[in-house]
N, C-alpha and C positions, 0 to 999 in steps of 0.2 A: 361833470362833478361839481365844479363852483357852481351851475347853475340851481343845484338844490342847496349847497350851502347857502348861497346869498339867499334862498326865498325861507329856510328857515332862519336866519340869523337878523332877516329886517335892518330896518337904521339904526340912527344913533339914539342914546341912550346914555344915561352914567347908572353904573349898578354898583354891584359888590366888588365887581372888576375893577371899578373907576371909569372915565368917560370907551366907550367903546362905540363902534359904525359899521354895520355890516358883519359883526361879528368878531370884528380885530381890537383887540383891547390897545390903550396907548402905551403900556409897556411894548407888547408885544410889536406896535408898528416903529417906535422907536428902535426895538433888537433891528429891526429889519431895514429901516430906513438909515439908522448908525448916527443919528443925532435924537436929542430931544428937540418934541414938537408940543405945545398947546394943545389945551381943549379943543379949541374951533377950528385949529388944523384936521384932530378927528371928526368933528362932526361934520364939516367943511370935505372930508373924502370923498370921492367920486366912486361910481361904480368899477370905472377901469380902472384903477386904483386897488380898488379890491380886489378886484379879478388876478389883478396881475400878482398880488400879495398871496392869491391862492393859489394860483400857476406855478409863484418858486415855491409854496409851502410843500404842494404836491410831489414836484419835480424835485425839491431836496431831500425829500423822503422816501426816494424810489418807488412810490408808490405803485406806479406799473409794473411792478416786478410779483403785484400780487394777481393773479391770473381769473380770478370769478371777480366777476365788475362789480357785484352787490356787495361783497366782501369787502372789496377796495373804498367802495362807496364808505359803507361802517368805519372802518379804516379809519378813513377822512376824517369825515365827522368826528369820530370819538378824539382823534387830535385836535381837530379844532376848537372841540367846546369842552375839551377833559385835561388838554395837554398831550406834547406826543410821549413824552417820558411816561406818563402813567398808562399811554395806550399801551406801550409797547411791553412795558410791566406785567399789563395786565394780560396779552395775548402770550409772552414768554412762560406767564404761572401754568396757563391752560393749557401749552404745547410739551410742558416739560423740558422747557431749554433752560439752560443760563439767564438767570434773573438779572441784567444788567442794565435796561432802560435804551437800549441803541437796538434798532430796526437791522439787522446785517443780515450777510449771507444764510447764515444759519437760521437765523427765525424766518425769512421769508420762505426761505424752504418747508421748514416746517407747517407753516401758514398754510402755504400750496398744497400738502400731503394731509393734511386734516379737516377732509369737508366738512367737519361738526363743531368746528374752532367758529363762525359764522353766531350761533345758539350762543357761544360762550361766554364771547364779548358783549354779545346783547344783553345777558343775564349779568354779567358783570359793571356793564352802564347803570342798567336797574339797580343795583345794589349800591353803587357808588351813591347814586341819587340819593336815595333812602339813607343810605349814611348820613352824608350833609347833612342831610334836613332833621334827622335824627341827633346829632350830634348839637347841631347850634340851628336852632328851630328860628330864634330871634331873623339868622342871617339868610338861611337858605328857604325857610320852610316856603315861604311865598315865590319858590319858584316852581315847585318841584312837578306842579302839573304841567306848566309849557315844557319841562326835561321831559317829561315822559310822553307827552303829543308831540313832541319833534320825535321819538324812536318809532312811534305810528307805522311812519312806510319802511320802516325795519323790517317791524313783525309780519306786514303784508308780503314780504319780500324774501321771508323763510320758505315760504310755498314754493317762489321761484328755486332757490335753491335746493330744497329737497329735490323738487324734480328732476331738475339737472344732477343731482347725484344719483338719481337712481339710474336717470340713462347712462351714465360713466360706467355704473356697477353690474349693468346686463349686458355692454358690449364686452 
């Protein structure tokens, strides 16, 4: 899973985020590291570094508790480059749970039981996008085609999943 994060998210850069490497903004490596660090600390990060920042992002967010690996995959993603509070938001509207922002037993349950939660989220990334860029054109608008060529192997990856529901649903 970090390995497609890292090949969508590229180096460093300073954007709307402020300076970011790999796709870790320096707020967020600061949350995680528990001091403030400089610019050229972030641009200065290493690949294992990264890696390892996505191993506990993963690992603190049970991630493997979601059982279809593309699903997980999306998951991923959509916290990395959305936030996890709003993934989790957004998968709770679609599951009909508790709107709370926290990933727990209950929503990964739900996750699990709803093959078509997968579409959901996708269509909900999309829309997020298009908000942004709709809302503050000045700040977003110039991103909005790499957001939507990073969901590329998304939409590729509905076919897998369809399939695989249909053989869950003949046996």
């Amino acid at each position: 899973m970090t390995d497609f994060i890292l090949g969508v998210e590229g180096g460093y850069t300073v954007d709307h985020a402020g300076a970011t490497n790999y796709g870790i903004t320096k707020s967020t490596y600061e949350a995680f590291v528990g001091y403030k660090v400089a610019d050229d600390e972030i641009e200065q990060m290493t690949i294992g570094q990264a890696r390892m920042f996505y191993r506990v992002l993963y690992d603190g967010h049970r991630l493997h508790l979601i059982k279809n690996e593309q699903l997980c995959l999306l998951v991923f993603d959509s916290i990395v480059h959305s936030g996890y509070r709003w993934t989790a938001k957004a998968l709770q509207r679609e599951l009909d749970v508790t709107v709370d922002g926290i990933m727990g037993p209950v929503t990964f349950r739900a996750v699990n039981n709803k093959p078509d939660i997968y579409m959901s989220l996708l269509y909900a990334r999309v829309f997020l996008f298009a908000r942004l860029a709709w809302r503050n054109e000045e700040k977003y608008l110039r991103y909005l085609v790499g957001w939507n060529k990073r969901l590329k192997p998304f939409y590729l990856n509905m076919y897998k999943i369809w399939d695989d529901n249909a053989k869950l649903t003949e046996s």
